[in-house]
C-alpha positions in Angstrom: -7.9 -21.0 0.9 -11.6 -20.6 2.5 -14.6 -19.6 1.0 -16.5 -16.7 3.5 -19.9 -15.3 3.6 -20.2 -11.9 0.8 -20.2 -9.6 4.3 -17.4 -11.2 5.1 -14.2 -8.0 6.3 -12.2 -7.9 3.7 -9.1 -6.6 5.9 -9.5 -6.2 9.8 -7.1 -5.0 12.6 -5.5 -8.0 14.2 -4.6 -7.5 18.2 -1.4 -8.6 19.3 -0.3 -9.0 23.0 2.5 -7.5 23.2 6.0 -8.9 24.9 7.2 -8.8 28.4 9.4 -5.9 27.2 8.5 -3.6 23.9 11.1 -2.3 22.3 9.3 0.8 21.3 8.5 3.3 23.2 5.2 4.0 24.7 4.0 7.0 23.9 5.2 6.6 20.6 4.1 3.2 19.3 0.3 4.5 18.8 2.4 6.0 15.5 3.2 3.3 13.8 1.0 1.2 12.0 2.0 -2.6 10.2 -0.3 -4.1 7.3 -0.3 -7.4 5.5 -1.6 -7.2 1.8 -0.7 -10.7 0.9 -1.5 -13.1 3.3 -5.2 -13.2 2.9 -6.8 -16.8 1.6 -10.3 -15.8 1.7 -12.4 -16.0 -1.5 -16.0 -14.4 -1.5 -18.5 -17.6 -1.3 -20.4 -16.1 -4.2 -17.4 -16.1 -7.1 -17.8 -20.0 -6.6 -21.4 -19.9 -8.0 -19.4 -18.6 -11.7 -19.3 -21.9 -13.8 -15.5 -20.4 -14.9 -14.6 -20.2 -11.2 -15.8 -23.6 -10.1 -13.8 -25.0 -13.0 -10.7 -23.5 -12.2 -11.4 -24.9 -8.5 -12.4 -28.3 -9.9 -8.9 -28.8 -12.2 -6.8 -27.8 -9.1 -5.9 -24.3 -10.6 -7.4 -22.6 -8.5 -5.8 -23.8 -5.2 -2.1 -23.5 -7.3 -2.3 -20.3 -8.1 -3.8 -19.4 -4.6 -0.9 -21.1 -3.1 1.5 -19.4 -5.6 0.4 -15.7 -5.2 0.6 -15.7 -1.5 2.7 -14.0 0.8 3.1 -17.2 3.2 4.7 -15.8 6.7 3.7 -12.2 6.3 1.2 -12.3 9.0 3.4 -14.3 11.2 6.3 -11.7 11.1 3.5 -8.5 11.2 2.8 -10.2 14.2 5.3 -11.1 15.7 6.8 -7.2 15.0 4.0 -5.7 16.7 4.9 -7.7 19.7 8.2 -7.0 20.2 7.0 -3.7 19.5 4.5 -2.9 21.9 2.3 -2.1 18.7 -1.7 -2.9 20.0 -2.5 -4.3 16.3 -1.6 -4.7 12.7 -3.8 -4.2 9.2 -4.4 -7.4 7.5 -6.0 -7.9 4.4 -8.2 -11.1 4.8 -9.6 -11.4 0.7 -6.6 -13.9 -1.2 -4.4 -12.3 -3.8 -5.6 -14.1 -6.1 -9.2 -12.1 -6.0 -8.1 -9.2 -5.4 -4.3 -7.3 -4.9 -5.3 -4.0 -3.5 -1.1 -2.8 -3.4 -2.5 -2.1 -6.7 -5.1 0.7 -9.0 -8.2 -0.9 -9.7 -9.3 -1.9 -12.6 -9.0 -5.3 -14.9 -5.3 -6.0 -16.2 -4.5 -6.1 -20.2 -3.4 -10.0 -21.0 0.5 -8.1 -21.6 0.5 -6.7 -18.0 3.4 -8.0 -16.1 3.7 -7.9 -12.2 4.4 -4.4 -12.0 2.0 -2.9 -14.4 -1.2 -5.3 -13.5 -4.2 -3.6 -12.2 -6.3 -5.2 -9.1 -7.5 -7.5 -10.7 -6.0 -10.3 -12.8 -5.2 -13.3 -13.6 -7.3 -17.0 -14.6 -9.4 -16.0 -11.3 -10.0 -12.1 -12.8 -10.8 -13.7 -16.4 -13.4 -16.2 -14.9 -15.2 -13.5 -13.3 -18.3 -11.5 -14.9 -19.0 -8.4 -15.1 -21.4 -8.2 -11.7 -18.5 -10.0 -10.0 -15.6 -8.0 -10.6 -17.5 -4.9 -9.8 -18.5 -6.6 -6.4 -14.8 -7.7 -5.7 -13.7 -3.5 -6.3 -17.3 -2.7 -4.8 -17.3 -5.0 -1.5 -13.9 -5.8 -1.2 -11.3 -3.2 -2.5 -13.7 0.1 -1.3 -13.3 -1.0 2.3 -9.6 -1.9 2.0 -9.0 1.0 1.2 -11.3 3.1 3.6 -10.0 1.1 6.4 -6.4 1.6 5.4 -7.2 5.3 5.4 -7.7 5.2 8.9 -5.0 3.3 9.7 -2.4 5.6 8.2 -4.1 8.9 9.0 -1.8 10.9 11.5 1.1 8.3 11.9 4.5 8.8 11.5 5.9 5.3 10.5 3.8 2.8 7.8 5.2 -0.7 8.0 4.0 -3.0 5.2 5.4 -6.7 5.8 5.5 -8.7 2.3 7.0 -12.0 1.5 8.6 -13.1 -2.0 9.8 -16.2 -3.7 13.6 -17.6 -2.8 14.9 -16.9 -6.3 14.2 -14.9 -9.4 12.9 -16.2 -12.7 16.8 -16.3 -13.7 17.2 -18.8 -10.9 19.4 -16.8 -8.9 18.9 -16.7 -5.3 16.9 -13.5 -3.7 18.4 -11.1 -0.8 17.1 -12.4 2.8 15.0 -9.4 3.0 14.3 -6.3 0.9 13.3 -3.1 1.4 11.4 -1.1 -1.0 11.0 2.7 -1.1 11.0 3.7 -4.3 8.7 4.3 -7.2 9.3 2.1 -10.1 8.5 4.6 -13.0 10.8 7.0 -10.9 13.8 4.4 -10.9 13.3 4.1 -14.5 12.8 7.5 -15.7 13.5 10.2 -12.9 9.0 10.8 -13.0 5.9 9.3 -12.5 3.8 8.9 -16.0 2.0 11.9 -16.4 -1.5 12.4 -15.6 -0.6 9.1 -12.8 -1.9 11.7 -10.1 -2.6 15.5 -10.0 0.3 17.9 -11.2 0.2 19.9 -8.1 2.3 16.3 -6.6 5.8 16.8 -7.2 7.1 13.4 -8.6 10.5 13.3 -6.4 8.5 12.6 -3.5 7.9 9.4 -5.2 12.1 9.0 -5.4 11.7 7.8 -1.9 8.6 6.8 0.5 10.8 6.5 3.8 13.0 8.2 5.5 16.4 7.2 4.6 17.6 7.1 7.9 14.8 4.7 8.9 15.9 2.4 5.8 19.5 2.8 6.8 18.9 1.4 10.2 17.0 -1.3 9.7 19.7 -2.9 7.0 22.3 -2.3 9.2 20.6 -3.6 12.2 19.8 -6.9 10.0 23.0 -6.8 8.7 24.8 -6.9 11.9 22.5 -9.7 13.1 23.7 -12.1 9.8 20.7 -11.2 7.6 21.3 -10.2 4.0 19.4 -6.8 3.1 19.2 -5.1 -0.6 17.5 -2.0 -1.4 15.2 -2.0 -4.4 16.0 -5.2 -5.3 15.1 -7.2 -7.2 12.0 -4.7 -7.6 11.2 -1.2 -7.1 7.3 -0.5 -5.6 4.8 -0.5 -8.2 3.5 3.1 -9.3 0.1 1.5 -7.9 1.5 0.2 -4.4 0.1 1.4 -1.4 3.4 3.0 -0.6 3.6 5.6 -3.7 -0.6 6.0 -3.9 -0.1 7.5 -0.3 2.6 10.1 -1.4 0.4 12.3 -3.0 -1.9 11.6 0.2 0.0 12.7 2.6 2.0 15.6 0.6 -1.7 17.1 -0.2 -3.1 16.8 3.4 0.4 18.7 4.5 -0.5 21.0 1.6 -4.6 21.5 3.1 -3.0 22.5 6.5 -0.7 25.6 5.1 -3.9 26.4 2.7 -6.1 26.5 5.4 -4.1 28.3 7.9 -3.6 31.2 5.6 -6.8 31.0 4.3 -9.2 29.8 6.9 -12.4 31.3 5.2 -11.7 28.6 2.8 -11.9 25.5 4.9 -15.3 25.1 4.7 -16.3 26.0 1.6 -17.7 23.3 -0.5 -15.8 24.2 -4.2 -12.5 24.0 -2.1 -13.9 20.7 -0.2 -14.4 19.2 -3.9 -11.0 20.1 -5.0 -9.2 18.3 -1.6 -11.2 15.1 -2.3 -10.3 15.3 -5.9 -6.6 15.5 -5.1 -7.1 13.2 -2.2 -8.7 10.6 -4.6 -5.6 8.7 -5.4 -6.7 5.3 -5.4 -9.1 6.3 -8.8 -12.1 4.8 -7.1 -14.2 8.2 -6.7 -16.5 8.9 -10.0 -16.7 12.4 -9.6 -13.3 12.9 -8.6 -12.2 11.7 -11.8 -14.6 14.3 -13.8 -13.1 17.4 -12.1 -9.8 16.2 -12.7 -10.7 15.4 -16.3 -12.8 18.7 -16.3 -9.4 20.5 -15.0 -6.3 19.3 -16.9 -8.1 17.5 -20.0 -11.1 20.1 -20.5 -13.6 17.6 -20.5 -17.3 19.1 -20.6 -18.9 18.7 -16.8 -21.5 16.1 -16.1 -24.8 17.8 -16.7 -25.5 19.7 -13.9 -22.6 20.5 -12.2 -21.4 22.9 -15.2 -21.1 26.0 -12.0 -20.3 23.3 -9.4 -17.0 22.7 -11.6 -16.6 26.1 -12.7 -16.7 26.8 -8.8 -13.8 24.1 -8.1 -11.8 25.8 -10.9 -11.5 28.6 -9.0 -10.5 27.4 -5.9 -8.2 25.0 -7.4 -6.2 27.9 -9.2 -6.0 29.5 -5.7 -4.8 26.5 -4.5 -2.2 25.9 -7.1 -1.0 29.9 -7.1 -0.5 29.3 -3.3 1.2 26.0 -3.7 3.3 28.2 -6.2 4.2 31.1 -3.6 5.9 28.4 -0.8 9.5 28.4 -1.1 10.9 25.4 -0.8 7.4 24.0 0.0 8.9 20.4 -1.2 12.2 20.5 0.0 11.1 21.1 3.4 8.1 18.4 3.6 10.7 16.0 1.6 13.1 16.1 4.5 10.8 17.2 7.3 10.7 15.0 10.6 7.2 14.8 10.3 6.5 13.6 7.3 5.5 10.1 7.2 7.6 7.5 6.5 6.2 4.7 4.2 8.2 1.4 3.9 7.4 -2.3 2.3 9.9 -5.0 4.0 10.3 -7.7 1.7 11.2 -11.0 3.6 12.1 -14.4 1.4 8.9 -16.6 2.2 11.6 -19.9 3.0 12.8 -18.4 5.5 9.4 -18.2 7.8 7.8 -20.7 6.0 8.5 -24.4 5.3 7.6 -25.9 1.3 8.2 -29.2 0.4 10.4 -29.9 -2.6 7.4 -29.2 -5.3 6.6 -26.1 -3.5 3.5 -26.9 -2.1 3.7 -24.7 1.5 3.8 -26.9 5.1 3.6 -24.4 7.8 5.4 -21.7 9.5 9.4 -21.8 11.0 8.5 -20.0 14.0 11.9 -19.3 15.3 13.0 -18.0 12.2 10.1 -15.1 12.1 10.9 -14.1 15.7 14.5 -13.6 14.8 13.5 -11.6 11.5 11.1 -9.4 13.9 13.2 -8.8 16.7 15.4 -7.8 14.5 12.9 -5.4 12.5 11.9 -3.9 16.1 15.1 -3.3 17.4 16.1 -1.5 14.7 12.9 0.7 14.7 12.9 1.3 18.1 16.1 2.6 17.4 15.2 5.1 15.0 12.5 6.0 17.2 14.7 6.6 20.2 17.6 7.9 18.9 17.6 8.7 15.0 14.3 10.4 14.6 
């Protein structure tokens, strides 16, 4: 855990030198993209200057909870992937967990939430924070997350997010080796999403599964074959506000732009159909006005003052939008099984076995050997995929 300056990156790419041999190849590794969420321990300078913070720091809580809530090893086995991989870099998230967990919405948790349904912030940190603060922890630390992960998934066919969790359960039983996660939570539970979650236009199977099942397939099997234990969903689903099911929408509505636009190219520049993409686009709930138009759209909300025919405009062209949706057949069965849709996966590894803790817990330092096995592993069974599955 470090204090850093307020300018400080929240999340940066990370270059890795890749092995004497990638796995992957060339012309192909350029579409893959690995990120860390977890395995940040930087805390912005400034939230120590809070009387409620430096207490929390001063009794020792601070540094438990910090040590608690981190994904020890991620980083290590992102790396260590990319390597084996031939993969230039990998996205990590540098701010600590404990500030900030962008693999979820923004916003302050309710003191019921549990670990799926908490918002960005929460927690003793979130409670010692003031109102300036948290809106400088979304402001200065969440926006660019998120812009920069943007980027990073824009155009690639394979997202790769390495997570670490506890050895056992609450129950006490022991956890699978390594996990992999592709599916929606709400979707495991009730065959949807919770209405309103994202825009109607986004069919909620997509969120049934975020990865190709043949990519999923092929890594368990590879690990299995290699002595490591793998579950699917287990002992959690993805939270509706992971990274992983936020970018379904994404990606299923800039597939959706590219038809629109095709057939209707006097449309792609037209601001009221502009307004409408960002709006569906917007599926982190960060962007103010995105939020009106939706709210102006499917719960007839009034427009902001002075954007009564701006909406009205965006009415329009979303109703065109929709009606085409409407006129694809088998629009989402074809994207849902298509080649080039992008696959989104979150690999779950049990944090003993890349990193050493001592009996109370407290973390010692990384088991080397064991993350190379667990990312060789992870490469040779994407590479794979790549080469002969895909």
């Amino acid at each position: 855990m470090r204090y850093v300056p307020h300018d400080a990156a929240p999340a940066e790419l990370v270059h890795v030198t890749a092995t004497a041999q990638p796995l992957c190849p060339e012309d192909f590794r350029h579409r893959i993209t690995v990120d860390t969420l977890h395995d940040g321990d930087a805390i912005p300078a400034r939230l120590r200057d809070l009387p409620a913070v430096a207490a929390l720091e001063a009794s020792g809580e601070l540094k438990a909870l910090h040590e608690r809530e981190r994904d020890w090893g991620a980083n290590l086995v992102a790396e260590k992937l990319c390597a084996a991989l031939g993969v230039s870099a990998f996205l990590r998230v540098n701010v600590a967990r404990i500030v900030m967990d962008f693999n979820r919405f923004p916003g302050m948790s309710a003191p019921s939430s549990d670990a799926m349904s908490r918002l960005a912030l929460s927690g003793p940190l979130a409670d010692a924070l003031d109102y300036p603060a948290k809106r400088f922890v979304l402001e200065r630390c969440y926006d660019p997350v998120s812009r920069a992960m943007d980027t990073a998934i824009l155009g690639r066919a394979l997202k790769i997010s390495i997570h670490t969790y506890d050895e056992h359960n609450p129950s006490m039983t022991r956890r699978p080796e390594v996990s992999l996660l592709t599916r929606s939570d709400s979707y495991q539970r009730h065959s949807r999403l919770p209405v309103g979650l994202f825009d109607p236009l986004f069919p909620d199977v997509l969120v049934e599964s975020s990865s190709s099942s043949i990519l999923r397939d092929r890594i368990a099997l590879t690990l299995e074959k290699r002595g490591i234990a793998v579950e699917h969903n287990y002992p959690y689903c993805l939270p509706d506000g992971s990274v992983e099911v936020r970018c379904q929408p994404w990606f299923f509505f800039q597939h959706l732009r590219r038809l629109f636009e095709d057939a209707h190219i006097e449309c792609a520049e037209d601001p009221a159909f502009t307004r409408v993409w960002e709006m569906l686009f917007n599926t982190n709930h960060r962007g103010g006005e995105d939020l009106a138009l939706s709210g102006y759209l499917h719960r007839f909300r009034p427009a902001p003052r002075g954007l009564e025919s701006t909406f009205d405009d965006a009415q329009a062209a979303y109703a065109r939008i929709a009606a085409f949706a409407g006129e694809q057949d088998d629009i989402v069965a074809r994207y849902r099984r298509s080649p080039t849709r992008t696959s989104a996966i979150t690999i779950e590894v049990r944090k003993d076995l890349v990193w050493n803790f001592a009996d109370d817990g407290t973390p010692l330092g990384p088991r080397d050997d064991q993350a190379e096995t667990i990312a060789n592993a992870l490469a040779t069974a994407i590479a794979t995929y790549v080469r002969e599955d895909r």
